[in-house]
N, C-alpha and C positions, 0 to 999 in steps of 0.2 A: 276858140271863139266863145265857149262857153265854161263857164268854172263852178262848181260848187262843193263847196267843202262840207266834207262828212265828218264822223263823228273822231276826235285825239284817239289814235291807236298808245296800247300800254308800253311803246318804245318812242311816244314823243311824238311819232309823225301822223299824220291825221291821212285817214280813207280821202279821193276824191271822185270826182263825176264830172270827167272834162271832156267837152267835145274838142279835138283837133281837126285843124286842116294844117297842111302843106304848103308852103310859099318859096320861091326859090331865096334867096338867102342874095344880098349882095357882098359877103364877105367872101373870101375866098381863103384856102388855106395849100400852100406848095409845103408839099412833106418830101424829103429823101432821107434815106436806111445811112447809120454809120456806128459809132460804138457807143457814145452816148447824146443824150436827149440835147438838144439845143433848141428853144423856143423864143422865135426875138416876134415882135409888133411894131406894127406900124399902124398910124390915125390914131392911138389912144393909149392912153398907160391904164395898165390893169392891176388895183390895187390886192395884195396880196396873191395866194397863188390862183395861176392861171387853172381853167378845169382839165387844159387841154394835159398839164402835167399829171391831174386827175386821174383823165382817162388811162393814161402809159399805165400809172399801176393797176388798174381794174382792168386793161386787157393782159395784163402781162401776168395776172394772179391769176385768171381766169383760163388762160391759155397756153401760159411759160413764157419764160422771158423769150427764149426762141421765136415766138410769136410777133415782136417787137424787139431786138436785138441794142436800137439806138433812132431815135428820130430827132429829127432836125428840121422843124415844124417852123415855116414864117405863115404869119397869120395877117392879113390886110383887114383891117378892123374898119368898121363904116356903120355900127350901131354903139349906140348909144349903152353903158352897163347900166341893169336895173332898171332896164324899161318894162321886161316881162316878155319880149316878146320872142324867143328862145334862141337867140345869135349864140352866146357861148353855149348853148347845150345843144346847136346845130353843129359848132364845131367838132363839141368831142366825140357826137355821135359819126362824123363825114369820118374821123380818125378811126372808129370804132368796126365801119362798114369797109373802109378801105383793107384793115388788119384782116378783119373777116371775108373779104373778098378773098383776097392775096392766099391764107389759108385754107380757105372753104369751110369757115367755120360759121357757126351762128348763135352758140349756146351763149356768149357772152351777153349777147342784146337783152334775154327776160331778165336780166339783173343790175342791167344797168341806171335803170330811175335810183339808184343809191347815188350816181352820181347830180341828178336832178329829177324831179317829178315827169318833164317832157322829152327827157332823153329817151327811153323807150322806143317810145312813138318817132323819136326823131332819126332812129337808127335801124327803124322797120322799113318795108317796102311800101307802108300802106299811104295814099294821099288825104285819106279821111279815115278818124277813128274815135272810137269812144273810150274814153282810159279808166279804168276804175284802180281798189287801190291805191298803193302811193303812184299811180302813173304808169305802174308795171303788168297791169292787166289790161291787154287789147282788144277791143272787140274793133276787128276791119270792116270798114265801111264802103261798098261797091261804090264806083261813079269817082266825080270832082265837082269842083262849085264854077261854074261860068261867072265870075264874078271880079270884079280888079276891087284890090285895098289899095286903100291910104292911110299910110298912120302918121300918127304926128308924136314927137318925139318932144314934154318941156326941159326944161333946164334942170329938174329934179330927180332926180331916183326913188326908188322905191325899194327897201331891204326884204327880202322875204320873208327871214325870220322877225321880225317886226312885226312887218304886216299880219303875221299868223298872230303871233302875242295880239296885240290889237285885237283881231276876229274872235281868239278865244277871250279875253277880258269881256268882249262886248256882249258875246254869247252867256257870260257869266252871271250878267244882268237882264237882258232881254229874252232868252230861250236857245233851245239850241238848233242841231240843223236838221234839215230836210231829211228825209229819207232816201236810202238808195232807188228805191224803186219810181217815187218821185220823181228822184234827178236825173234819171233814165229815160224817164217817159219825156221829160222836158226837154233833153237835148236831143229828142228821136224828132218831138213836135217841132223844134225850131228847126232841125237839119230839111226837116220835108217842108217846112213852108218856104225856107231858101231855093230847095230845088225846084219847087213850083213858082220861082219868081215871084213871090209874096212880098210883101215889107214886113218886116218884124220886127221894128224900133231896135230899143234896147237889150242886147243879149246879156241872159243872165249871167253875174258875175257878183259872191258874197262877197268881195273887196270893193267892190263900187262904191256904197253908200259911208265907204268906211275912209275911203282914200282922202290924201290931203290935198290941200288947193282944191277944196268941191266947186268952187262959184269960176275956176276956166275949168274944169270938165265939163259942166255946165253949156257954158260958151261952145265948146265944141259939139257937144249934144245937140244943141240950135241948131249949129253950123249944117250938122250931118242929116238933121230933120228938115231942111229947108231947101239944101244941095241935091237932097233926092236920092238918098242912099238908103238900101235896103235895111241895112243894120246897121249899126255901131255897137262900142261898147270896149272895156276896159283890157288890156292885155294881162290874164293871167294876173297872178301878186302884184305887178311892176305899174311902172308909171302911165307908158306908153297907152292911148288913144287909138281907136281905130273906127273906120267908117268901108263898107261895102256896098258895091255899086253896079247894078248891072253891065255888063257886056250886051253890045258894043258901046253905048252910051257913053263909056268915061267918065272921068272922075273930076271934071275941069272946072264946074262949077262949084267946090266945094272949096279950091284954091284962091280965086278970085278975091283981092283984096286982104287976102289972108297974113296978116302982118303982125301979129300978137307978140309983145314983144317979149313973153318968156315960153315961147316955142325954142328949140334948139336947131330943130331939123325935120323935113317933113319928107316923108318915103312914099314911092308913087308904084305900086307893083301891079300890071296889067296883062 
């Protein structure tokens, strides 16, 4: 919900301060055990490799090949790649939780943000958390948000390693970033004025002002300001749009008319 990027660590990858939540996932993924890895999709072709083949080696390093012997992984795909909003890193973490069930194991989870920033978090048990580090420090968060999202999905993508280049170029000229302590305090303030049913516009996100196509973000920021939605605000690195609405109220007013024509797709999760 919340992102702020901290200072280039001396391996390239940069500290963060991101508030998660939880969403149920409309993909879905049928795994069965046999000798070797088979990974077919459906809804979408996914250029280069998939993370889910990823993950096979990071549990199998982490646990023995024993641990995963052969999968045979069909993946039902229904988001968009490079929207930001963590579908493939909810996959590998579902494959990750599944292995670790099956075994009883759990050590492989605090090392998994190698495979993405929100893997972690997405392969924990917690429904809200605060991630520091590359995404691999949890601080668990009590409760859930009574809340339904909409996100909307345009026709673009978003690279992460881009987006970062970007943030750092910009920082190179403007200053740098926030402090931890700062970005802490920030995503503690927005978490508790959500839960006190507050509105709080715009959630912070150092990609926002930087992202491409500003003037439909824009658009949608109206949209989300007028609809009566508590927050919005950019998904993570990626492309993806999102607006938050109280329960029970719905999110129906935000749709109304909604016809833009380099939307792709729009996700209604209640």
């Amino acid at each position: 919900m919340a992102l702020r990027v901290l200072n280039k660590r001396f391996d390239g990858y940069h500290d963060v301060c991101s508030l998660y939540w939880r969403l149920v996932s409309p993909e879905t993924l049928e795994v069965s055990f046999g000798q070797t890895d088979e990974i077919s999709v459906t809804g979408a072709e996914i250029p280069g490799e998939n993370i889910l083949a990823a993950a096979c080696r990071h549990i199998r390093k982490a646990w023995g090949d024993e641990a995963l012997p052969g999968a045979r992984i069909k993946l039902f795909k229904h988001v968009p790649m490079g929207s930001g909003v963590g579908a493939g890193s909810g996959n590998a973490a579902a494959l990750m939780r599944l292995c670790g069930r099956l075994g009883r194991r759990s050590d492989a989870i605090s090392t998994s943000a190698a495979l993405g920033a929100d893997v972690a978090f997405l392969a924990s048990e917690h429904n809200l958390a605060l991630a520091g580090g590359v995404g691999d420090v949890l601080e668990g968060l009590d409760g859930d948000l009574s809340l339904s999202a909409v996100i909307f999905f345009p026709k673009w993508a978003s690279d992460t390693a881009s987006a970062y280049a970007a943030l750092d170029a910009s920082r190179a000229s403007v200053g740098g970033a926030m402090s931890e302590s700062a970005a802490h305090d920030e995503a503690m303030s927005v978490l508790g004025a959500l839960r006190d049913g507050k509105r709080v516009g715009l959630l912070p996100n150092d990609f926002m002002e930087l992202a491409p196509h500003r003037p439909r973000y824009d658009e949608l920021r109206a949209r989300a300001d007028d609809s009566g939605a508590v927050a919005w605000g950019l998904c993570g690195s990626g492309s993806a749009f999102f607006a938050l609405y109280k329960k029970p109220n719905g999110c129906g007013d935000v749709l109304n008319g909604c016809k833009f024509e380099w939307l792709r797709q729009i996700l209604v999760l209640e």
